[in-house]
mmCIF file as gemmi writes it, N, C-alpha and C atoms, coordinates in Angstrom:
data_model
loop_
_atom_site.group_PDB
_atom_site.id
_atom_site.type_symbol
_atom_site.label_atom_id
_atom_site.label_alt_id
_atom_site.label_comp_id
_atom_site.label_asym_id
_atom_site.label_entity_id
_atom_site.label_seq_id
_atom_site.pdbx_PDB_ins_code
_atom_site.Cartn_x
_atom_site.Cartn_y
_atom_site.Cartn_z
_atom_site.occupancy
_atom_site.B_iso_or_equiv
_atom_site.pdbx_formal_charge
_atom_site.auth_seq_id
_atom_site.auth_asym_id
_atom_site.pdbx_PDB_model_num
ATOM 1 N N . UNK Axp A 1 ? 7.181 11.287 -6.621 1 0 ? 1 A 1
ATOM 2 C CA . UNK Axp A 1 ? 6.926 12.648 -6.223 1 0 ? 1 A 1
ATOM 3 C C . UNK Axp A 1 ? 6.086 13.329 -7.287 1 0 ? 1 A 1
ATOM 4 N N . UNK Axp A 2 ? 5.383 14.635 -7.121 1 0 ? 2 A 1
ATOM 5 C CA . UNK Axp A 2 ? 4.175 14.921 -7.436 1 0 ? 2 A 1
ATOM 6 C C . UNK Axp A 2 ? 4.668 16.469 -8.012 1 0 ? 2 A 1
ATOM 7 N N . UNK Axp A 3 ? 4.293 17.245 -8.977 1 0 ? 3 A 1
ATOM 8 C CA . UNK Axp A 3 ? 4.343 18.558 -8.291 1 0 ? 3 A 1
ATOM 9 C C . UNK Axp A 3 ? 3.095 19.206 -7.649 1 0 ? 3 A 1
ATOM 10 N N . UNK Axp A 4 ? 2.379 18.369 -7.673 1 0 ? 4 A 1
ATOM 11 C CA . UNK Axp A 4 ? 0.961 18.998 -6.596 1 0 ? 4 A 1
ATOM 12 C C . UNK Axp A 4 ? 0.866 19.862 -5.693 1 0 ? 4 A 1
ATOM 13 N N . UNK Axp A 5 ? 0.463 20.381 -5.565 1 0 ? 5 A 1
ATOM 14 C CA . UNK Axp A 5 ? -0.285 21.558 -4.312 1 0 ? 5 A 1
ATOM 15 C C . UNK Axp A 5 ? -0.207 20.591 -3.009 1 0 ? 5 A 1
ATOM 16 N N . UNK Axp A 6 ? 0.378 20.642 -2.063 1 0 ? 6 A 1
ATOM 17 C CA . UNK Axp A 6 ? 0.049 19.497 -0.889 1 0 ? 6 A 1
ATOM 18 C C . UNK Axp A 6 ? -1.412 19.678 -0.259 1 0 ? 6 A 1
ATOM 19 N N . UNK Axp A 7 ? -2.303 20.495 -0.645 1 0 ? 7 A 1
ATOM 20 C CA . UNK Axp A 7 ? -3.617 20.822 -0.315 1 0 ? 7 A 1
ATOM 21 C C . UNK Axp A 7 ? -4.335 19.222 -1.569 1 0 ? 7 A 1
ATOM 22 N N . UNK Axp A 8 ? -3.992 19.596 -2.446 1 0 ? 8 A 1
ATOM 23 C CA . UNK Axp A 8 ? -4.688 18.994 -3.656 1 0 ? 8 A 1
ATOM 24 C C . UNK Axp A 8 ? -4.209 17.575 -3.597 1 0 ? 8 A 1
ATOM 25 N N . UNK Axp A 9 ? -2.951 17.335 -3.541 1 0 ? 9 A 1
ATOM 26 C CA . UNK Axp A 9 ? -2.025 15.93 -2.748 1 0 ? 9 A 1
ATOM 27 C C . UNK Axp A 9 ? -3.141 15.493 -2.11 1 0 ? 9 A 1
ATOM 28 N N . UNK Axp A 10 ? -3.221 15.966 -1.182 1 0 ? 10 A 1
ATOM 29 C CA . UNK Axp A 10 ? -4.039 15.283 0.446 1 0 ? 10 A 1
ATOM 30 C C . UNK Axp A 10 ? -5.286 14.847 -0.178 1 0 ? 10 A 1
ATOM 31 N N . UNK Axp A 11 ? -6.285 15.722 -1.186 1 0 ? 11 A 1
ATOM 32 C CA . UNK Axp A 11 ? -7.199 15.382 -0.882 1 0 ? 11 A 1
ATOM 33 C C . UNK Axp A 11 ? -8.097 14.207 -2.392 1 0 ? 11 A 1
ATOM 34 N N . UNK Axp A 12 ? -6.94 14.069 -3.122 1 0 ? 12 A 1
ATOM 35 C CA . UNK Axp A 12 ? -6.725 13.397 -3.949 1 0 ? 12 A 1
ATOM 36 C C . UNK Axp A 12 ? -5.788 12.181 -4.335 1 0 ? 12 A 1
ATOM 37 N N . UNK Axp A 13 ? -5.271 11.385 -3.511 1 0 ? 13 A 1
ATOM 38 C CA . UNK Axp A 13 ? -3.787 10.93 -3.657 1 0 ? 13 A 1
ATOM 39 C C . UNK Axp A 13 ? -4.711 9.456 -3.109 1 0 ? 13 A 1
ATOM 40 N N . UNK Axp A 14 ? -4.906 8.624 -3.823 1 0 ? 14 A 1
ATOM 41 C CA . UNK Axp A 14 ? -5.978 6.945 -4.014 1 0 ? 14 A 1
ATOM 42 C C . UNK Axp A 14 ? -6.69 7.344 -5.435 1 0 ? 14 A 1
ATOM 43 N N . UNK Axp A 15 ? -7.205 8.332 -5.552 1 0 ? 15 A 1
ATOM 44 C CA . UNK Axp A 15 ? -8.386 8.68 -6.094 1 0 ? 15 A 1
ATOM 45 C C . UNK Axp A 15 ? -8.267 7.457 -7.43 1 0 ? 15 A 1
ATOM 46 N N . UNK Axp A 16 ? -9.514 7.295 -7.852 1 0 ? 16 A 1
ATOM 47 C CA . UNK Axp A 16 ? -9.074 6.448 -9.084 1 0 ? 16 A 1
ATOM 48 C C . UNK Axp A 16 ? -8.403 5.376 -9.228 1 0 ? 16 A 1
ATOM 49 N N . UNK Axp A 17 ? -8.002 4.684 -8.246 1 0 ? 17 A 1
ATOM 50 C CA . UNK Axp A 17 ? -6.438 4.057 -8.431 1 0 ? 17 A 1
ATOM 51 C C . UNK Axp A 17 ? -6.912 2.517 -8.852 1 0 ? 17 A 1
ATOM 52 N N . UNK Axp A 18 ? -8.406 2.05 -8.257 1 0 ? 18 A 1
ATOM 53 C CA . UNK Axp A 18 ? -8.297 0.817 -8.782 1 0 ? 18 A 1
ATOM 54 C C . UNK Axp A 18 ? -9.401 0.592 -10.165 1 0 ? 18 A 1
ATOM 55 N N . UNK Axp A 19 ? -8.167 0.214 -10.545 1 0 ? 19 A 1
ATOM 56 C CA . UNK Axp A 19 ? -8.495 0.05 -12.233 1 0 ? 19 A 1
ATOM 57 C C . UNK Axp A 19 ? -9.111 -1.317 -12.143 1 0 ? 19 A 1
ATOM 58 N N . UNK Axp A 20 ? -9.066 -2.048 -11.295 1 0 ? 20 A 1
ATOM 59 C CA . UNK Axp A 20 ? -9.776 -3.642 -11.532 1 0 ? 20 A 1
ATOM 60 C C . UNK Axp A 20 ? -11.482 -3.634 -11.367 1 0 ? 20 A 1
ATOM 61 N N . UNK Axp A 21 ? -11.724 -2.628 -10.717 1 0 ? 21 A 1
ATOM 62 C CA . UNK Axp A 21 ? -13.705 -2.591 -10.098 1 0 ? 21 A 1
ATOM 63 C C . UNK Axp A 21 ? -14.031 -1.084 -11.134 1 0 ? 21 A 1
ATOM 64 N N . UNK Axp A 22 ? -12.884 -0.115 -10.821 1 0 ? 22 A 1
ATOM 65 C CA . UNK Axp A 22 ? -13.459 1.167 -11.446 1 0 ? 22 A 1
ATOM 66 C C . UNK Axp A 22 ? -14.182 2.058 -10.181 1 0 ? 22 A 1
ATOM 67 N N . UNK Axp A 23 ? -13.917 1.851 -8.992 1 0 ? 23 A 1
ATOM 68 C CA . UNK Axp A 23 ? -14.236 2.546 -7.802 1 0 ? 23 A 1
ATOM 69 C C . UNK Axp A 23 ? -13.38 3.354 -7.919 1 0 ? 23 A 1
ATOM 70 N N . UNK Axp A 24 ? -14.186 4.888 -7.597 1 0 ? 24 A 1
ATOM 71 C CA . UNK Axp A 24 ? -13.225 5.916 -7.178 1 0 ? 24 A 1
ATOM 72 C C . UNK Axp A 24 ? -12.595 6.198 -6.395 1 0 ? 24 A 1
ATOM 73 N N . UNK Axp A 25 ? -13.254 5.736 -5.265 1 0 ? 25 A 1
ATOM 74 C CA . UNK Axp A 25 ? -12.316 5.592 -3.834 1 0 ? 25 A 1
ATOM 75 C C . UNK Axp A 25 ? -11.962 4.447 -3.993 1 0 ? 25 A 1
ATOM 76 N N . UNK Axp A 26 ? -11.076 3.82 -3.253 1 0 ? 26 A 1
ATOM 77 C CA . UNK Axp A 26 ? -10.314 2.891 -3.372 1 0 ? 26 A 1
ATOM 78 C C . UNK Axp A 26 ? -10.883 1.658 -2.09 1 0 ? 26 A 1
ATOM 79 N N . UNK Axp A 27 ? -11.233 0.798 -1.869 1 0 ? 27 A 1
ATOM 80 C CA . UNK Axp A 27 ? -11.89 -0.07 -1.562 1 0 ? 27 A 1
ATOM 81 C C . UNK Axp A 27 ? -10.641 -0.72 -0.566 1 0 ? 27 A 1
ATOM 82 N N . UNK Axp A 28 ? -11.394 -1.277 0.485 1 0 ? 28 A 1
ATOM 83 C CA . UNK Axp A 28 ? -10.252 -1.48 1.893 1 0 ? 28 A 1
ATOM 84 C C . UNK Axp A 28 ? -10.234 -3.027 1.941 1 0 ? 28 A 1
ATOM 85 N N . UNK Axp A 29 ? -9.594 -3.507 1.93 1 0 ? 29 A 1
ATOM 86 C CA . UNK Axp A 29 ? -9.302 -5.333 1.714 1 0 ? 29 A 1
ATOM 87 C C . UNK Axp A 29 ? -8.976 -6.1 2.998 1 0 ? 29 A 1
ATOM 88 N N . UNK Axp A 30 ? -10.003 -6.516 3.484 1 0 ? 30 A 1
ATOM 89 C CA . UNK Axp A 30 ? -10.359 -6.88 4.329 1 0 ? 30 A 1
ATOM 90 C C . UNK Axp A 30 ? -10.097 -8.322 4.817 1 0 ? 30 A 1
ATOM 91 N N . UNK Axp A 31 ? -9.343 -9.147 3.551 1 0 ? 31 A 1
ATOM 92 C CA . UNK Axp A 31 ? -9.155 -10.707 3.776 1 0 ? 31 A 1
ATOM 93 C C . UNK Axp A 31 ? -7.619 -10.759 4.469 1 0 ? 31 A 1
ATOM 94 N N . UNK Axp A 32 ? -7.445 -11.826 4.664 1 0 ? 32 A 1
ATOM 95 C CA . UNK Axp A 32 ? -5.912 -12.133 5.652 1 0 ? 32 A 1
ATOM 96 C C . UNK Axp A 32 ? -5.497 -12.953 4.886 1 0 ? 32 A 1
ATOM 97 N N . UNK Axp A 33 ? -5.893 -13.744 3.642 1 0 ? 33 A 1
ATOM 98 C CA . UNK Axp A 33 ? -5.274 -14.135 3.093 1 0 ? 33 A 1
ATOM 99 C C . UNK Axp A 33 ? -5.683 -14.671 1.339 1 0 ? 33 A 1
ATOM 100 N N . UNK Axp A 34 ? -4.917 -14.926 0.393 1 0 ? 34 A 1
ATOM 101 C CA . UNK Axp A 34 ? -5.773 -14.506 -0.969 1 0 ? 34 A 1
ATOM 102 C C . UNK Axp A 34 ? -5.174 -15.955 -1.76 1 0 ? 34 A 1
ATOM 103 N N . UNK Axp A 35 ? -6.056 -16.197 -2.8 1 0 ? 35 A 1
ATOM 104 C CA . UNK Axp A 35 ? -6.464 -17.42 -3.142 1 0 ? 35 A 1
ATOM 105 C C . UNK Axp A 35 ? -5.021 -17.267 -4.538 1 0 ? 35 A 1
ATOM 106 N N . UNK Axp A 36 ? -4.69 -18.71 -4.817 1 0 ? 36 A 1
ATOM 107 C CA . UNK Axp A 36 ? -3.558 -18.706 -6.115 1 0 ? 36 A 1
ATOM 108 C C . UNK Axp A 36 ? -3.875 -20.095 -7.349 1 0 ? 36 A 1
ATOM 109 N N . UNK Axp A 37 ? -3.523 -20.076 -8.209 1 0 ? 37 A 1
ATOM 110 C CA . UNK Axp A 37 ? -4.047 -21.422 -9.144 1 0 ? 37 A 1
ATOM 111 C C . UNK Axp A 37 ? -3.179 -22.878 -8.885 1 0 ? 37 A 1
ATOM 112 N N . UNK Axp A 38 ? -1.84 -21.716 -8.347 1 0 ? 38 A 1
ATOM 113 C CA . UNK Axp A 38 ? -0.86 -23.343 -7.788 1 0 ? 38 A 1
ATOM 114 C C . UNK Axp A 38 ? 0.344 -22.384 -7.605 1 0 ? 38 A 1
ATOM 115 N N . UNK Axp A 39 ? 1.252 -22.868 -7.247 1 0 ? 39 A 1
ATOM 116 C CA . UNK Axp A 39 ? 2.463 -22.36 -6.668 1 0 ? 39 A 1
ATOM 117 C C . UNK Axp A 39 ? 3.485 -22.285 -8.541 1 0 ? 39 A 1
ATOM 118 N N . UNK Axp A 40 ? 3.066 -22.818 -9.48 1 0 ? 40 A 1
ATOM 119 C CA . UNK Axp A 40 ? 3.769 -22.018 -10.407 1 0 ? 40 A 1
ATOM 120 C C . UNK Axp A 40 ? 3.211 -20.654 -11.006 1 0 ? 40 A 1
ATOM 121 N N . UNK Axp A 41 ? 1.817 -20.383 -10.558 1 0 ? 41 A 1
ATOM 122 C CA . UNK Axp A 41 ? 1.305 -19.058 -10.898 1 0 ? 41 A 1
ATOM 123 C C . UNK Axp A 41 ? 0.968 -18.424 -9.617 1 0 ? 41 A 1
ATOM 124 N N . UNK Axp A 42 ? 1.843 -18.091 -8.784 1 0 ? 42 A 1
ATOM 125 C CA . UNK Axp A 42 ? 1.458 -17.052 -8.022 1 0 ? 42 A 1
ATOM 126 C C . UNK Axp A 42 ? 1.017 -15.643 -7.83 1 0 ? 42 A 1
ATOM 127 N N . UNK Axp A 43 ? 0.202 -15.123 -6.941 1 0 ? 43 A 1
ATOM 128 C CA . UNK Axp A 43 ? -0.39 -14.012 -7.078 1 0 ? 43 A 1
ATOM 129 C C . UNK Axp A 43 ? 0.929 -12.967 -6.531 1 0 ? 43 A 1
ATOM 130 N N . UNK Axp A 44 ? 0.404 -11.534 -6.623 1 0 ? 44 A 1
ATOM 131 C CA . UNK Axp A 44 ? 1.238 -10.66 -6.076 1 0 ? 44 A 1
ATOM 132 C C . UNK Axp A 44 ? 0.936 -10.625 -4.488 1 0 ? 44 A 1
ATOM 133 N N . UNK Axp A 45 ? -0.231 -10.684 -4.314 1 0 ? 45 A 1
ATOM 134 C CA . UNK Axp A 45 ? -0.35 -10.907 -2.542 1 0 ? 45 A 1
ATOM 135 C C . UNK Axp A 45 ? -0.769 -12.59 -2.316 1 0 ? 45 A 1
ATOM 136 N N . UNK Axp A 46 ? -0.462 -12.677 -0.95 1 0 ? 46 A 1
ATOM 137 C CA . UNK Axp A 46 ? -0.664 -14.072 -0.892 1 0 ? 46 A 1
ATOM 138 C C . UNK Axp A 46 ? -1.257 -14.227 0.614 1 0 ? 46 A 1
ATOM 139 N N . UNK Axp A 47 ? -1.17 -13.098 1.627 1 0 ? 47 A 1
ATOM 140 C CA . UNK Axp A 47 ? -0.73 -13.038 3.098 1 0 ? 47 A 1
ATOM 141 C C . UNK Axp A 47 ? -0.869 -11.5 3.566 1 0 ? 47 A 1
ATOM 142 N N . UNK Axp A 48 ? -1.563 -11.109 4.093 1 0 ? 48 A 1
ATOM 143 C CA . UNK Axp A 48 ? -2.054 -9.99 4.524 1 0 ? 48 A 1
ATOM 144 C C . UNK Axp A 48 ? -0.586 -9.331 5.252 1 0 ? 48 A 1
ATOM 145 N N . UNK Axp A 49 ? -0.049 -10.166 5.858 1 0 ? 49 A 1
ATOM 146 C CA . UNK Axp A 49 ? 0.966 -9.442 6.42 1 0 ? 49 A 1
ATOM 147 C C . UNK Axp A 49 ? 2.446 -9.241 5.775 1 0 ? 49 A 1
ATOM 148 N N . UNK Axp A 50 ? 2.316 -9.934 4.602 1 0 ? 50 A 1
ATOM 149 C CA . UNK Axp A 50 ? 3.88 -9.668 3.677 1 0 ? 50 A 1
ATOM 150 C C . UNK Axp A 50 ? 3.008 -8.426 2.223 1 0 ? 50 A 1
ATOM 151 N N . UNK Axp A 51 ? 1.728 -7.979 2.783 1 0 ? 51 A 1
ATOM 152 C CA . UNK Axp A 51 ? 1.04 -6.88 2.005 1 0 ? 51 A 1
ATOM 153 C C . UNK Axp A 51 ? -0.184 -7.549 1.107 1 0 ? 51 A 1
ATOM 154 N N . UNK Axp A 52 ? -0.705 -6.391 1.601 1 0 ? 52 A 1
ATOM 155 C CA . UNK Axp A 52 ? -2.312 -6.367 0.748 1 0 ? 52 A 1
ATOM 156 C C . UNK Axp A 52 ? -2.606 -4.96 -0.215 1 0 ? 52 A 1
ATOM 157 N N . UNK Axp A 53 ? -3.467 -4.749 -1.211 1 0 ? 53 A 1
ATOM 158 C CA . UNK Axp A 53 ? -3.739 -3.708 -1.872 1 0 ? 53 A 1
ATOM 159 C C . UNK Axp A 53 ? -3.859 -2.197 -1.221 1 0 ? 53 A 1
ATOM 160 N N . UNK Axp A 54 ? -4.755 -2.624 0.136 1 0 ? 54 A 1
ATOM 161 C CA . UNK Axp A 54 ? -4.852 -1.391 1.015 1 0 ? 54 A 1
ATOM 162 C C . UNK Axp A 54 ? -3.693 -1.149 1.45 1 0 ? 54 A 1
ATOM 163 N N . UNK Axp A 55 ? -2.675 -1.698 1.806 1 0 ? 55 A 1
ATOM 164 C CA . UNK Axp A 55 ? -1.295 -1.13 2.778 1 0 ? 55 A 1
ATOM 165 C C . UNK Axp A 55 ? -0.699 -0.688 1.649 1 0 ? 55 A 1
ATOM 166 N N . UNK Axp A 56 ? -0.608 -0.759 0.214 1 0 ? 56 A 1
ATOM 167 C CA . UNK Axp A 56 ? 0.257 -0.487 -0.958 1 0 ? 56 A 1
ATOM 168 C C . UNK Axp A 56 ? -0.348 0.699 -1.334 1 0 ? 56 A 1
ATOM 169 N N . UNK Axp A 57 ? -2.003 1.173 -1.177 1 0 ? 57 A 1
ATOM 170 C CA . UNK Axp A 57 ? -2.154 1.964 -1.182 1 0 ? 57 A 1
ATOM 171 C C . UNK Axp A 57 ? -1.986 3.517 -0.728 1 0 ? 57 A 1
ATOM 172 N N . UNK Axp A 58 ? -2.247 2.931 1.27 1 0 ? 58 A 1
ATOM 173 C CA . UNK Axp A 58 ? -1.541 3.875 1.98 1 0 ? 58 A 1
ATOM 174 C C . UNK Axp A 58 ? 0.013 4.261 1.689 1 0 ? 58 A 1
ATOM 175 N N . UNK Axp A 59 ? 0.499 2.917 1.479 1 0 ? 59 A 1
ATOM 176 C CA . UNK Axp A 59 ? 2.156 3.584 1.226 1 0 ? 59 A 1
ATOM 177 C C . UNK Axp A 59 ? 2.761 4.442 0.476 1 0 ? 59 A 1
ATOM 178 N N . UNK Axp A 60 ? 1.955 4.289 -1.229 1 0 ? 60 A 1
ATOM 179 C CA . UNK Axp A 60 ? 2.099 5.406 -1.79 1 0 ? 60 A 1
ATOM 180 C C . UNK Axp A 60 ? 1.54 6.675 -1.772 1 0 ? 60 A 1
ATOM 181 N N . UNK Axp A 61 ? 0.068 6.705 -0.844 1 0 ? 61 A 1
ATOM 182 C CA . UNK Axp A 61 ? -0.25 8.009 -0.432 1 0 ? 61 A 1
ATOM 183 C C . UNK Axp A 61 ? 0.803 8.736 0.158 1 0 ? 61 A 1
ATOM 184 N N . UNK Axp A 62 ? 0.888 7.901 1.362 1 0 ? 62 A 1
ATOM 185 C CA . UNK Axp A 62 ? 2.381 8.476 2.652 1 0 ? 62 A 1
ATOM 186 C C . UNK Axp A 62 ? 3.417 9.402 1.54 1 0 ? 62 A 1
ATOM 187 N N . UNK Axp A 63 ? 3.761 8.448 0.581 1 0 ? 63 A 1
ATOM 188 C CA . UNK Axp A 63 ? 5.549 8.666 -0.49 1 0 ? 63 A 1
ATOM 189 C C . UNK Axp A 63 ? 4.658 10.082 -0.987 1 0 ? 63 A 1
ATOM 190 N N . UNK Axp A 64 ? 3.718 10.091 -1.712 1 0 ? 64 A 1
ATOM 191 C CA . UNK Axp A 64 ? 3.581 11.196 -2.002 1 0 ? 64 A 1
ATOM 192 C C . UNK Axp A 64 ? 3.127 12.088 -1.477 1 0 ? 64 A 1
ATOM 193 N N . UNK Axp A 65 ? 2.543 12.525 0.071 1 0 ? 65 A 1
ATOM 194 C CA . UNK Axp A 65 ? 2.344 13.334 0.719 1 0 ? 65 A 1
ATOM 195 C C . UNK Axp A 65 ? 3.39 14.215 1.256 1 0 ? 65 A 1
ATOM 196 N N . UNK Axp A 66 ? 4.481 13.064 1.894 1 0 ? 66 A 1
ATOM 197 C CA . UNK Axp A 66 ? 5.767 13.565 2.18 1 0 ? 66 A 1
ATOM 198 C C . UNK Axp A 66 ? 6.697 14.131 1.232 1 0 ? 66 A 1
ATOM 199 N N . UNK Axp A 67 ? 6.603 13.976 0.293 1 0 ? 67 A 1
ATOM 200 C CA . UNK Axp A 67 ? 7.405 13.895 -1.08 1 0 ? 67 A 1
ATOM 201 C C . UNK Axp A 67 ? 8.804 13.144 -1.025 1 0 ? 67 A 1
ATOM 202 N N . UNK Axp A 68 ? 8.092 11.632 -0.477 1 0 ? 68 A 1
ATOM 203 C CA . UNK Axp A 68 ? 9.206 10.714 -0.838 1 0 ? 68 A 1
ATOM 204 C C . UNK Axp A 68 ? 9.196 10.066 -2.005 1 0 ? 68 A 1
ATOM 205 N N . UNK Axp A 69 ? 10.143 9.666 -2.203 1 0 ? 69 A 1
ATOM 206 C CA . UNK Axp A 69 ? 10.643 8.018 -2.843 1 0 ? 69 A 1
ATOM 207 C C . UNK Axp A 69 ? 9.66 6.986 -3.058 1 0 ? 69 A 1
ATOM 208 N N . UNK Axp A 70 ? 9.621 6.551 -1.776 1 0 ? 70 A 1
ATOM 209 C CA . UNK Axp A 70 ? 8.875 5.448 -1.074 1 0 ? 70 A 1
ATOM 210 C C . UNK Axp A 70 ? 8.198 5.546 0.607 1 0 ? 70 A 1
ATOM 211 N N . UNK Axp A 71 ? 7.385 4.653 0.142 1 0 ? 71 A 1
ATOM 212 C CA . UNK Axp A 71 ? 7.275 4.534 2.069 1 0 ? 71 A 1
ATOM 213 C C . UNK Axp A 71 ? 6.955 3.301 2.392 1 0 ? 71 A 1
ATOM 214 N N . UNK Axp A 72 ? 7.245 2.333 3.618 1 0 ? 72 A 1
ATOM 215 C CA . UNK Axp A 72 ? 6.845 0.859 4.18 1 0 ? 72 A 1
ATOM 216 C C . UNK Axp A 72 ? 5.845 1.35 4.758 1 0 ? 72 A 1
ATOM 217 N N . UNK Axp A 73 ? 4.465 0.682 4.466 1 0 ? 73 A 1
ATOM 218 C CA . UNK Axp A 73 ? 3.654 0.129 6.217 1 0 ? 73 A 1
ATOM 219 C C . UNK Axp A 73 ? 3.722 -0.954 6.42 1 0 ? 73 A 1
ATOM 220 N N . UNK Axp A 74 ? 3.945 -1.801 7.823 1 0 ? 74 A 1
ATOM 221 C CA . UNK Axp A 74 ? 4.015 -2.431 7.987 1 0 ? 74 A 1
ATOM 222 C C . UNK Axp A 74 ? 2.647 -2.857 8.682 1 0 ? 74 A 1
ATOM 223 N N . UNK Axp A 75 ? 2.305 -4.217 9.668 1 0 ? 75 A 1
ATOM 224 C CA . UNK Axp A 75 ? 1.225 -4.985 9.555 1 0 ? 75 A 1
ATOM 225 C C . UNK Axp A 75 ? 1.258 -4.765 11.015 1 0 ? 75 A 1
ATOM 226 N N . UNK Axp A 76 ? 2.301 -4.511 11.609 1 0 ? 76 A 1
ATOM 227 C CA . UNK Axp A 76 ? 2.446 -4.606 13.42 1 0 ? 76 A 1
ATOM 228 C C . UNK Axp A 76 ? 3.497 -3.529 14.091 1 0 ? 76 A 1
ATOM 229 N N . UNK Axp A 77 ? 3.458 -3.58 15.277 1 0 ? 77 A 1
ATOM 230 C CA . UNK Axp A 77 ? 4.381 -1.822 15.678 1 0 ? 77 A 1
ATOM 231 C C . UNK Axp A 77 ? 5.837 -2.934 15.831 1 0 ? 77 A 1
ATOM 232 N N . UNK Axp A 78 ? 5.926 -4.316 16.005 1 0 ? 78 A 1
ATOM 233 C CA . UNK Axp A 78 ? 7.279 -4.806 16.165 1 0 ? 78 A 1
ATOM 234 C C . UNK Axp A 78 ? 7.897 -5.189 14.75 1 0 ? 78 A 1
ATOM 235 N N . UNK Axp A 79 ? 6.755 -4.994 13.767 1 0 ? 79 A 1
ATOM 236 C CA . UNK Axp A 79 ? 7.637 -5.31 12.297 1 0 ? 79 A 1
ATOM 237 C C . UNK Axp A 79 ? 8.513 -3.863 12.353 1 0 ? 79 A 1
ATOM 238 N N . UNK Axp A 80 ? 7.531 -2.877 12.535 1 0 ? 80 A 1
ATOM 239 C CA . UNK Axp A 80 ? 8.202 -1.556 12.288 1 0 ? 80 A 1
ATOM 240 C C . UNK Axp A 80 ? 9.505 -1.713 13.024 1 0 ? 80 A 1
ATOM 241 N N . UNK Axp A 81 ? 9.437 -1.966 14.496 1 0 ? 81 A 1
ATOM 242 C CA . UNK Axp A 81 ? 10.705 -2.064 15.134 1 0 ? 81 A 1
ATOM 243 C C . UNK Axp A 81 ? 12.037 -2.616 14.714 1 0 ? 81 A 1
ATOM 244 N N . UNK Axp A 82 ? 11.317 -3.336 13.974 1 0 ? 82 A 1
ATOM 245 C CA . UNK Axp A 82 ? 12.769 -4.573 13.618 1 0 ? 82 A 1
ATOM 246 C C . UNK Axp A 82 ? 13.043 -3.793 12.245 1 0 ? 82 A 1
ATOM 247 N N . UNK Axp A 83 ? 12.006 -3.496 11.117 1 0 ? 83 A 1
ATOM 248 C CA . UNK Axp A 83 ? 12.503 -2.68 10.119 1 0 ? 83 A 1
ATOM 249 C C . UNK Axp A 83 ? 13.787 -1.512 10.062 1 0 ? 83 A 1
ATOM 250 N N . UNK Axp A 84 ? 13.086 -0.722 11.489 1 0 ? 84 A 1
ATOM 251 C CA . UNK Axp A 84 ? 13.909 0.485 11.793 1 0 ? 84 A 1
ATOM 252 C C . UNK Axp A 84 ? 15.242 -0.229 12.148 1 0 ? 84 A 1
ATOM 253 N N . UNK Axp A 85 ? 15.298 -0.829 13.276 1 0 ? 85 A 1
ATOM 254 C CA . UNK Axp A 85 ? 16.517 -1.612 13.768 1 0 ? 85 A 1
ATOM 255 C C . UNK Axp A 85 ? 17.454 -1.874 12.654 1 0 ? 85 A 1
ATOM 256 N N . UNK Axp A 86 ? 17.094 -3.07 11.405 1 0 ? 86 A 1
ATOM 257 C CA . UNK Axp A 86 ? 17.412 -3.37 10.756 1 0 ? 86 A 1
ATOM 258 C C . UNK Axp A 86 ? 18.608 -2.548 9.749 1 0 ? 86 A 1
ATOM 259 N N . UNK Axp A 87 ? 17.66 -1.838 9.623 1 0 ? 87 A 1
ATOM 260 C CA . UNK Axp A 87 ? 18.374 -0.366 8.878 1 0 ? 87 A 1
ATOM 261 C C . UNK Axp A 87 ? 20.12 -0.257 9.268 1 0 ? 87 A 1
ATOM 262 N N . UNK Axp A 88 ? 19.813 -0.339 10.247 1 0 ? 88 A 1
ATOM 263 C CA . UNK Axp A 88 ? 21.254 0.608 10.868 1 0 ? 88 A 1
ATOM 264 C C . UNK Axp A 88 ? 22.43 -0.663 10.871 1 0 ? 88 A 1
């Protein structure tokens, strides 16, 4: 959570964020799946649908727009389903 202006939130909340290129906007990742040196050095993504940079991005926009915690996106409307389900 932020104490931001939710005006200033909105129109700033990615900005800067990737420190690996130095783009200000944040760059949309477009592969389905990402390369590793071997299974004892694995990457943090591996699989577009167990998360990519862009969905981690949106998620913490979401957490801090809302002024959550956290937030999930998920990859499909039946992951969401089963997420929600899950819950309870």
């Amino acid at each position: 959570m932020t104490d931001r202006h939710p005006h200033t939130a909105a129109v700033r909340v990615g900005l800067e964020s990737d420190t690996t290129h130095g783009s200000v906007v944040p760059p949309i990742y477009l592969s389905s799946n990402f390369t590793f040196a071997g299974f004892a050095e694995p990457r943090r993504y591996d699989y577009t649908r167990s998360g990519n940079p862009t969905r981690e991005l949106l998620a913490e926009a979401l957490a801090e727009l809302e002024g959550g915690a956290g937030a999930v996106v998920t990859a499909t409307g039946m992951a969401t389903i089963t997420t929600v389900a899950m819950a309870f």
